[in-house]
VEXMARTOR-288420 format. One line per 5 residues: their letters; for each residue x, y, z of C-alpha. Coordinates in steps of 0.25 Angstrom, whole numbers, plus 5000, padded with zeros to 4 digits. Layout:
a> X,Y,Z  ...
//
This chain:
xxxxx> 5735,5349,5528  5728,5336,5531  5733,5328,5544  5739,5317,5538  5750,5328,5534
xxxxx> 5751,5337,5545  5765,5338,5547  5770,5333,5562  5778,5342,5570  5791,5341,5575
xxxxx> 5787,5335,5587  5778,5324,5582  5790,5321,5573  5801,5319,5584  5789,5309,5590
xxxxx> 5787,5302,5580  5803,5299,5577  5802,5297,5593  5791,5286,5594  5798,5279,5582
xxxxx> 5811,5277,5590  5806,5277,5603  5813,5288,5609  5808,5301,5615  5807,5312,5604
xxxxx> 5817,5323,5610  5827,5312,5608  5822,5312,5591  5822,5328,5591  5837,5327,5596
xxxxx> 5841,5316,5588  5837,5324,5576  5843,5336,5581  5857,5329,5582  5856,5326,5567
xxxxx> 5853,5341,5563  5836,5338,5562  5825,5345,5568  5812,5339,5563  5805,5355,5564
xxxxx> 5797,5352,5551  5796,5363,5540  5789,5377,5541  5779,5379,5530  5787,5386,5519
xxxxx> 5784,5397,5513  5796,5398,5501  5795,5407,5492  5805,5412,5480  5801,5424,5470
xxxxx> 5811,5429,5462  5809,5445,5457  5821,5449,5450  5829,5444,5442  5843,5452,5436
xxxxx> 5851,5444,5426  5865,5454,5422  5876,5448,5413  5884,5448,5401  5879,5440,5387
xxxxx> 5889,5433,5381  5890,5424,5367  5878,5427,5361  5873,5430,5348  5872,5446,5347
xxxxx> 5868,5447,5361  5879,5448,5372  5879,5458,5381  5874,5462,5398  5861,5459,5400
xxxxx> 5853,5462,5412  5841,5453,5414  5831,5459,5426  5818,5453,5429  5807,5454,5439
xxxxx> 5799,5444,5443  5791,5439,5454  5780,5429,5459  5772,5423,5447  5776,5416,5431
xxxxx> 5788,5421,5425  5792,5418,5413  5806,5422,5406  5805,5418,5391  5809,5424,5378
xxxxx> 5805,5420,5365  5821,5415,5362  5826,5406,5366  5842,5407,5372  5834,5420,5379
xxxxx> 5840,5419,5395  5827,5414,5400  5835,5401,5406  5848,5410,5408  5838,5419,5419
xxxxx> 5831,5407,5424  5847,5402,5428  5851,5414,5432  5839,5415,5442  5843,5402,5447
xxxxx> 5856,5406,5451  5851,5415,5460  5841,5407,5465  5849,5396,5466  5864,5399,5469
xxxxx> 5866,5393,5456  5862,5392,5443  5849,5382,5439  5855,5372,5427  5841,5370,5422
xxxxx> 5841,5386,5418  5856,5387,5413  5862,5390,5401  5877,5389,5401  5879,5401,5391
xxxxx> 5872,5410,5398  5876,5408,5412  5891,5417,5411  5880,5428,5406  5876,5432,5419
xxxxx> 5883,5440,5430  5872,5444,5437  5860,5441,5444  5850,5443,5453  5837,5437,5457
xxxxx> 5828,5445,5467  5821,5436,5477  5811,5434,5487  5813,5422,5495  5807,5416,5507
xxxxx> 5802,5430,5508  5815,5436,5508  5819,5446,5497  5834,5444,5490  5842,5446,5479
xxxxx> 5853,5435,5475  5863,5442,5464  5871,5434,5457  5884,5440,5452  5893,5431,5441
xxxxx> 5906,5433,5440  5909,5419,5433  5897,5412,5425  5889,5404,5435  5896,5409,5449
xxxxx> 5891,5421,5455  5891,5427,5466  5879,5431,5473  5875,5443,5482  5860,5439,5491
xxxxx> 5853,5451,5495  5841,5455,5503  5829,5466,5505  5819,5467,5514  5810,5466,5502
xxxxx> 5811,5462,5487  5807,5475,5483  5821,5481,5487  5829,5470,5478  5820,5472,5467
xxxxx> 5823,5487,5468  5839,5485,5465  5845,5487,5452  5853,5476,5445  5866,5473,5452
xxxxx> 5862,5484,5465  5861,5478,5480  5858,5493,5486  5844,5498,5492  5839,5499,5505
xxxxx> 5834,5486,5512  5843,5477,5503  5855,5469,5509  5865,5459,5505  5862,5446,5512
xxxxx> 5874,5437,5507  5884,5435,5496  5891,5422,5490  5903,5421,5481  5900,5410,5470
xxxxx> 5903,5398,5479  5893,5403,5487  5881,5408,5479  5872,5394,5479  5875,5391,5496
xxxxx> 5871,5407,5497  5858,5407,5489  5854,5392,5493  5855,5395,5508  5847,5410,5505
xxxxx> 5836,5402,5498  5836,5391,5508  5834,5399,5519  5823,5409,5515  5815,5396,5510
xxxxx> 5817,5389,5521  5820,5376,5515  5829,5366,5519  5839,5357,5512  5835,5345,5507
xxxxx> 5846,5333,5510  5847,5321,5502  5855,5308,5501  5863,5303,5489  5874,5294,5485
xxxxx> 5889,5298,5483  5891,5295,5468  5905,5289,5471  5903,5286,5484  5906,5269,5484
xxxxx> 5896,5260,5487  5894,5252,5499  5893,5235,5501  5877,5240,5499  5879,5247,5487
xxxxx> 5876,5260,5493  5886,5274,5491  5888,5283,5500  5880,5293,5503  5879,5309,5504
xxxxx> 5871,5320,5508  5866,5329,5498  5859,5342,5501  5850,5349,5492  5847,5365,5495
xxxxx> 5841,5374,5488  5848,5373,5475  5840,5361,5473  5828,5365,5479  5829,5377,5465
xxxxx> 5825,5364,5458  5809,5367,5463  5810,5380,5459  5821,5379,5445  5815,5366,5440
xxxxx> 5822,5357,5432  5825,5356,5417  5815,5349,5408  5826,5340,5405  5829,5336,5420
xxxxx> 5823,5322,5424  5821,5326,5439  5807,5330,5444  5813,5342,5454  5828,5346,5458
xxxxx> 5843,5342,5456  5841,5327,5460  5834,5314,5462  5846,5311,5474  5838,5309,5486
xxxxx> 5825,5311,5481  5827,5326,5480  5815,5328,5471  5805,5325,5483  5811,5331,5493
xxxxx> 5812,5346,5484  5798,5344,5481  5793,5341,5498  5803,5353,5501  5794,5361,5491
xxxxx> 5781,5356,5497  5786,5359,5510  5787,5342,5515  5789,5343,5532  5799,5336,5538
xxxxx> 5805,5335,5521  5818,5341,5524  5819,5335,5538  5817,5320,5532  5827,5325,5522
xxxxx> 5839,5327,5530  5835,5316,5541  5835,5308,5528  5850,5313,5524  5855,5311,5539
xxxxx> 5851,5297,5542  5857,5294,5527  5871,5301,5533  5870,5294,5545  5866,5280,5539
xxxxx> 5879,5283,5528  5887,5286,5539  5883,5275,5547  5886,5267,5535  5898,5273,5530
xxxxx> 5903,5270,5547  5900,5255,5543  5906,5254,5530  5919,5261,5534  5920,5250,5547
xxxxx> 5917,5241,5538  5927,5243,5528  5936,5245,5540  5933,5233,5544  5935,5225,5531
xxxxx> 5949,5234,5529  5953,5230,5544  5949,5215,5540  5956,5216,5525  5969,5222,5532
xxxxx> 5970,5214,5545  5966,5199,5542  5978,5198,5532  5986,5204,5542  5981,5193,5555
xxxxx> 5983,5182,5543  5997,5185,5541  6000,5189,5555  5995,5173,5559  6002,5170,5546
xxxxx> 6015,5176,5551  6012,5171,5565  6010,5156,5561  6026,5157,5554  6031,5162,5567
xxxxx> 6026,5153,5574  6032,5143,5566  6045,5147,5564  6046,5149,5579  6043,5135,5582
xxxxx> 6053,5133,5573  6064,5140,5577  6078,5135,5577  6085,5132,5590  6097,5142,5591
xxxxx> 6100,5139,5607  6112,5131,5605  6118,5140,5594  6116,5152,5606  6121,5143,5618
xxxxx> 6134,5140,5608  6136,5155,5604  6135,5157,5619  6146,5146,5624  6155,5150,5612
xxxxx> 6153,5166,5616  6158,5161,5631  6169,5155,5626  6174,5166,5617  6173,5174,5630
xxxxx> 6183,5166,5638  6193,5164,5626  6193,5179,5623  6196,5182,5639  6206,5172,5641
xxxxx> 6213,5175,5627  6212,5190,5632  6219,5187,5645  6230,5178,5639  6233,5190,5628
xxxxx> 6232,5200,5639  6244,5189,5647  6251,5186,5632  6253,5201,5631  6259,5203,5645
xxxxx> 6270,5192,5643  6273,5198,5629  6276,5212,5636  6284,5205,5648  6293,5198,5638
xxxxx> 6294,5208,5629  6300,5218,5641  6309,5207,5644  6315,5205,5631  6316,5222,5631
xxxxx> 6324,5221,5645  6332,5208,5640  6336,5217,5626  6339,5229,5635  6347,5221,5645
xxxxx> 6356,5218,5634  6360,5228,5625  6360,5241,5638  6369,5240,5648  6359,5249,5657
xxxxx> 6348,5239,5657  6357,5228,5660  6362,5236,5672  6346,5237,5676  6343,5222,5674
xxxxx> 6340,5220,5685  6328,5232,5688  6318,5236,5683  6315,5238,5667  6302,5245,5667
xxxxx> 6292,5250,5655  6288,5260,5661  6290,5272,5672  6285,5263,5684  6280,5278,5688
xxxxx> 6273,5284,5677  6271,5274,5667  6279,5280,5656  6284,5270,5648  6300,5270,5647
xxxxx> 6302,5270,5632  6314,5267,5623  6321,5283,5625  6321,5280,5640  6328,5265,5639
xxxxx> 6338,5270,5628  6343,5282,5638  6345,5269,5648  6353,5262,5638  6362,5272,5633
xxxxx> 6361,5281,5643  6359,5274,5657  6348,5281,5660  6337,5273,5668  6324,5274,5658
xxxxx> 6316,5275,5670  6320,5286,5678  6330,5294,5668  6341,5292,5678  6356,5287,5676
xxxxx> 6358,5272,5678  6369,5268,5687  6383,5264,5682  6384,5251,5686  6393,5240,5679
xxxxx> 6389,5230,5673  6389,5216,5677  6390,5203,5667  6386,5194,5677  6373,5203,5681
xxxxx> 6372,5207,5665  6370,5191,5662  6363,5188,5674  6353,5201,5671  6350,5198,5656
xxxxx> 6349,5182,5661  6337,5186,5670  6332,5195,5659  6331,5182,5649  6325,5174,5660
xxxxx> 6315,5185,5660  6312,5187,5646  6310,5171,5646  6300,5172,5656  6291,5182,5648
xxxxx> 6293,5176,5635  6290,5161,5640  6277,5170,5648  6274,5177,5633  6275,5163,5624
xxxxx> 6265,5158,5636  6255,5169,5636  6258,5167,5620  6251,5153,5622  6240,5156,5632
xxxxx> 6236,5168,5622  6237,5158,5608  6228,5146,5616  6218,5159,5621  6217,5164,5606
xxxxx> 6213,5149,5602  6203,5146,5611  6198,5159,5608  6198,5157,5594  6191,5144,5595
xxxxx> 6182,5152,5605  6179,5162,5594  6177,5153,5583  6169,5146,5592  6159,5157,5595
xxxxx> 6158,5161,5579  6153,5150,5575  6142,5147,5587  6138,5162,5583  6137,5159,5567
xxxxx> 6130,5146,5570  6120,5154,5578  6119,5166,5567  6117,5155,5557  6105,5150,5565
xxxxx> 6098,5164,5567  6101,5165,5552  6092,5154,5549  6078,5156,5541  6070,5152,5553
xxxxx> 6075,5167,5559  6073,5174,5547  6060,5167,5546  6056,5171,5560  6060,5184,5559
xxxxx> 6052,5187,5548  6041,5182,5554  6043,5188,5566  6042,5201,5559  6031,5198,5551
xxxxx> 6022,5194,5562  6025,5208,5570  6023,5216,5558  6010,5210,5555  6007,5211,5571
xxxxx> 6009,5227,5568  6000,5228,5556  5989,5223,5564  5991,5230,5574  5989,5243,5565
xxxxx> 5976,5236,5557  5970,5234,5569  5972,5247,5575  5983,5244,5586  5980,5229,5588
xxxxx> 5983,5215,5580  5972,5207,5591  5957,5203,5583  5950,5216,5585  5957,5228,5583
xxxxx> 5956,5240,5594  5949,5251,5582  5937,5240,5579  5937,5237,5593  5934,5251,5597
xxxxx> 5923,5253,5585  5915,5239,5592  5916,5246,5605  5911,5260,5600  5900,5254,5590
xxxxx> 5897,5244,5603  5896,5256,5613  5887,5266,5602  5877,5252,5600  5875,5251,5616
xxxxx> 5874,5268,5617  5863,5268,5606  5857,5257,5611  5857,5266,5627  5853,5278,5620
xxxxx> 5842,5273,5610  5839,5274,5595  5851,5280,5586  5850,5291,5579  5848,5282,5567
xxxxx> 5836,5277,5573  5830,5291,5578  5835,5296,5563  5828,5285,5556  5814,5287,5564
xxxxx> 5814,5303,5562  5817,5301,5546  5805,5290,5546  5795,5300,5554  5799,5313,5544
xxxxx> 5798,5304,5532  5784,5299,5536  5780,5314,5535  5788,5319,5524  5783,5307,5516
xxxxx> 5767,5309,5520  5768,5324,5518  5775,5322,5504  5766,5311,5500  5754,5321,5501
xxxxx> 5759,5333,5496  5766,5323,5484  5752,5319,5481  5747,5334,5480  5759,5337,5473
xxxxx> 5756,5324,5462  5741,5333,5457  5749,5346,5455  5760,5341,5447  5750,5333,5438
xxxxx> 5741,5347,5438  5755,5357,5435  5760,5346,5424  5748,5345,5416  5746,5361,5417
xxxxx> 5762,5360,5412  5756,5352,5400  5763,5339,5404  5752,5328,5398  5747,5315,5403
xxxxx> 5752,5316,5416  5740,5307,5426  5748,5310,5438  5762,5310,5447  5765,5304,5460
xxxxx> 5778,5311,5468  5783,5300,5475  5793,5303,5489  5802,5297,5482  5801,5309,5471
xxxxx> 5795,5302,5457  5785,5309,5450  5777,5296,5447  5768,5302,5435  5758,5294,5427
xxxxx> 5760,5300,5413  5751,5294,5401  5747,5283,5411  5761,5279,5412  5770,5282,5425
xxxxx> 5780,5293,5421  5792,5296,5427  5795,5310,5426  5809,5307,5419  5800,5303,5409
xxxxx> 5792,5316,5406  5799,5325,5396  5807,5335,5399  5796,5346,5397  5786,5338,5407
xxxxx> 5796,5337,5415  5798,5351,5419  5783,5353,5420  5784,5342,5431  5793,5348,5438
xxxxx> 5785,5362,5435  5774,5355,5441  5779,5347,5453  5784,5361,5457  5771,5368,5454
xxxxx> 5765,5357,5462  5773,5359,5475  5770,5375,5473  5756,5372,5474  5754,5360,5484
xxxxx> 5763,5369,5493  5756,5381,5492  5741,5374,5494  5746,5370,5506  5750,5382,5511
xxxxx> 5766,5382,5511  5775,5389,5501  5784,5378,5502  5791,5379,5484  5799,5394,5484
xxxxx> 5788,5395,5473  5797,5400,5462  5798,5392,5448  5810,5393,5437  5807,5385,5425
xxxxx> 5815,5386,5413  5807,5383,5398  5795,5376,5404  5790,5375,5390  5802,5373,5382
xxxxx> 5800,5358,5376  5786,5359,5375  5781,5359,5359  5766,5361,5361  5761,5375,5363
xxxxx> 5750,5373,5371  5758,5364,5381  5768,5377,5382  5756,5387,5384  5750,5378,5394
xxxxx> 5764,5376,5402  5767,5391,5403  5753,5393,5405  5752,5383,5418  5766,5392,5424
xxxxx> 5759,5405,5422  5747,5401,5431  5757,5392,5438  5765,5403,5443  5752,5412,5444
xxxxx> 5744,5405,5453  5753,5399,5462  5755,5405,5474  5768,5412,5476  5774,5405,5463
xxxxx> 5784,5412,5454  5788,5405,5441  5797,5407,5432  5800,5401,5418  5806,5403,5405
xxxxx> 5801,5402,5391  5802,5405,5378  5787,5401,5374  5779,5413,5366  5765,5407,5373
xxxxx> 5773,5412,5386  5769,5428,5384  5754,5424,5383  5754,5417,5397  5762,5425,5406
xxxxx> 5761,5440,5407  5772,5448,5400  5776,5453,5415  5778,5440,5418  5787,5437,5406
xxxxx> 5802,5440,5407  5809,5441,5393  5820,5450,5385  5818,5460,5374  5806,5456,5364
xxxxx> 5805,5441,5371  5820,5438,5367  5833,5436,5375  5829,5441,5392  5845,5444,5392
//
């Protein structure tokens, strides 16, 4: 390796990052440890994948004379492999799917075909990988959604020795099982880990995600593991306009092919890449929400202040034009007095009216008495009580008749005295008695007076005071009050919904924004304390790595560019001058002088490109040392739209040697070319009974 690529270490990484922002490089190693990075730089790799059994069991279904169980059981091992027959509709893409699968966790669409795929129920793919010997069996109890048992040995030999469906022998053990849910995480993880690759993340617009005042969506992670890293080993159709693997999102071409040339510091720049795209859309997706906060807290408040002045300004007016109602309350007050007295005094003549009406009224039953009974003309002269003037019981009308016609005294029950009467003390009684009764009445007819003049001045007191209230009630009853009122309320309920948009307070800066300026003022002045950001620190680290990634990958492209030209015109693709991989993943070919892009190349040369870009990174790897592809190959029909002969003999040809002479290579294809058994050894050919249908 020259000294222009000598990859730095770890340290020299964290110093250069360190000189860029002026910091001490401990502070960039923990920077980047808070964020989940450690810049330790890649191991050389040493992948490999050989698969050396395969066991296809399942059921025929909806064919022409041929359903049935079929068993398929193939060995294989390092080297070209071809599966062909010379039908076609044979199972020779059917096996290459089923393969996937196990490879995979899921089936490769490229090799699928639909009617076959409820066929299978079983299948098993013996494995080395990464040095370690397994055996994946798939088992399907619904078409396409297995489940899958992962077992181990301490060497291949002991898996190869099992029988179809069996897991019993000494030194062989179950390392993990997964329902169908579970089957693509299990067997990604497994083959993760024993290659010792890492996931490669990218970044790619939310379809529906809306789009900013800039035009740009939001934003989202995507991670790519090793069911798109199958893509360099089950290339694409011929059909499929992508040079390598499921997408163009985020450059993925590029980055599969520096994983597959082993790239230092690729998957590091990869997820730096990822993290200060998270950071960055979460830093704007902060800004964006303020803002929109904002512009909703503007749209919902400045109505709400305009109306509130509005509603204040109406106020104001009607309160300097409120009515004078003093006078109405100073005559409802003197008019209120004034019923006051008259009601006292007309109480206290009523309480003297009744009085005198009850004094004559005793007289006139004394004078009526006095007249017709001889027994209370003899008591004339004493007393003619109401009542017992010991116990209060009054003498009623049994009590003065026994005095009458009984002479018995109606106060204490006893016998009156006989005493004759007198005519001169019977007139002079009854004359004293008159007088009497002409005193109370004249004392009644006068109390009488006093009572009638008291009921008119109250009256006229009464009415008085009703008509001083009704004049104030028709004053308050006025529109101005009414008016008022409203306004009143309507300035205090626009007070309250300001007081909840503004979160708690109707002055100009509400408390909530408040709080926001202070913290963004306090997180400003402690970044400035402390130093650069992580931002900063984040931005320098992915500058440093992507000066290495890109000078590494610049020269390992442009020993790339001479293979794939060399590969592609062995596959038979014509007039091809030259290619230039760009970092941005163009293939930039000159193609019969013109530039070419490969969208442009027909479907058959674009499969041999893809053949040839990966044949290329196989062999620039293993020159320099490192076995950085897993270094198995799956290509389905290299041949199958290809009309010249001599083109298909030289393609198959190229493969043969292809898979012969590169180290640690194992390829296998499919074909249904005759030209196929005088190329590759009939060990090396897997077919069915006399060349026709393998299951």
């Amino acid at each position: 390796m020259t000294a222009d690529l000598a990859v730095p270490s770890e340290g020299q990484l964290y110093e250069r990052i360190a000189q860029r922002v002026g910091v001490e490089a401990d502070q960039i190693s923990r920077a980047l440890a808070s964020h989940g990075l450690e810049l330790t730089g890649s191991l050389p790799a040493k992948r490999e994948l050989v698969v050396h059994r395969l066991i296809c069991q399942g059921r025929k279904t909806g064919t022409t004379g041929s359903d049935g169980p079929f068993t398929v059981d193939m060995h294989l091992g390092r080297g070209p492999w071809a599966i062909s027959s010379s039908i076609n509709s044979a199972g020779k893409s059917s096996l290459l799917w089923a393969l996937s699968f196990a490879l995979r966790g899921e089936g490769f669409d490229a090799f699928c075909r639909p009617e076959t795929v409820s066929w299978f129920r079983f299948v098993r793919a013996d494995i080395q990988v990464g040095g370690a010997a397994a055996s994946i069996r798939l088992y399907f109890d619904k078409p396409g959604r297995p489940s899958v048992r992962l077992l181990t040995a301490d060497s291949i030999d002991d898996l190869l020795a099992l029988e179809g469906q069996s897991e019993e022998r000494i030194g062989v053990r179950l390392a993990a099982t997964a329902e169908p849910s579970g089957v693509k995480a299990l067997i990604g993880r497994f083959m993760m880990e024993r290659l010792g690759l890492q996931s490669v993340s990218v970044w790619a617009a939310e379809a529906n995600a809306p789009k900013d005042e800039d035009g740009n969506r939001d934003s989202a992670e995507q991670v790519h593991g090793w069911s798109s890293f199958f893509y360099a080993i089950a290339l694409n159709s011929a059909s499929d306009s992508l040079l390598l693997g499921p997408t163009l999102v985020g450059q993925l071409p590029v980055k599969l092919m520096q994983l597959f040339l082993d790239v230092p510091y690729a998957p590091e720049l990869s997820r730096l890449a990822t993290l200060r795209k998270a950071e960055t859309q979460e830093t704007n997706r902060v800004a964006r929400r303020a803002k929109e906060d904002a512009r909703a807290r503007e749209e919902q408040v400045a109505p709400l202040y305009r109306a509130l002045e509005e509603a204040q300004g109406r106020l104001r007016s009607l309160e300097a034009s409120r009515p004078d109602v003093g006078r109405q309350l100073a005559a409802v007050d003197q008019a209120a007095a004034a019923l006051t007295t008259c009601q006292a005094a007309h109480q206290e003549a009523a309480e003297q009216h009744q009085a005198a009406k009850k004094g004559r009224q005793s007289d006139q039953r004394a004078e009526r008495r006095a007249k017709q009974s001889s027994a209370a003309r003899l008591l004339l002269g004493a007393l003619d009580p109401e009542v017992c003037p010991r116990c209060d019981h009054e003498i009623d009308d049994e009590r003065r008749a026994a005095e009458e016609n009984e002479h018995q005294c109606s106060v204490c029950t006893r016998p009156l005295p006989l005493v004759p009467e007198d005519p001169q003390a019977q007139a002079d009684a009854l004359a004293r008695i008159a007088a009497r009764l002409a005193a109370s009445k004249a004392a009644e007819d006068s109390c009488a007076a006093t009572l009638a003049a008291a009921g008119q001045r109250l009256g006229a007191a009464r009415v008085a005071y009703d008509q001083s209230v009704a004049q104030l009630a028709q004053a308050r009853a006025s529109d101005w009050f009414t008016l008022f009122d409203k306004a009143q309320r309507e300035v205090h309920q626009l007070q309250g919904a300001l007081t909840l948009a503004t979160g708690g307070s109707s002055g100009d800066t509400p408390p909530a924004l408040a709080a926001a300026l202070a913290a963004v003022k306090s997180a400003t002045s402690t970044s400035d304390e402390q130093g650069p950001d992580d931002e900063t620190l984040l931005t320098a680290a992915a500058e440093v790595l992507k000066e290495v990634v890109d000078r590494h990958s610049r020269a390992l492209f442009s020993e790339l560019n001479d293979e794939i030209v060399q590969v592609a015109h062995d596959l038979g693709v014509t007039n091809l001058t030259s290619v230039n991989l760009s970092l941005g993943g163009q293939l930039n070919a000159v193609k019969s002088g013109s530039k070419h892009r490969f969208s442009a190349f027909s479907p058959v040369d674009r499969l041999r490109m893809r053949i040839a870009v990966v044949v290329g990174m196989i062999k620039v790897s293993r020159r320099r040392g490192i076995m950085s592809h897993p270094g198995l190959l799956l290509i389905d029909a290299p041949t199958a739209d290809e009309l010249t002969p001599e083109v298909t003999r030289q393609v198959l040809d190229t493969l043969y040697r292809t898979g012969e002479d590169v180290p640690g290579l194992q390829m296998i294809i499919t074909s249904i070319e005759e030209v196929i058994w005088d190329i590759f050894p009939k060990e090396r050919i897997l077919t069915g009974a006399e060349g026709r249908e393998l299951f």
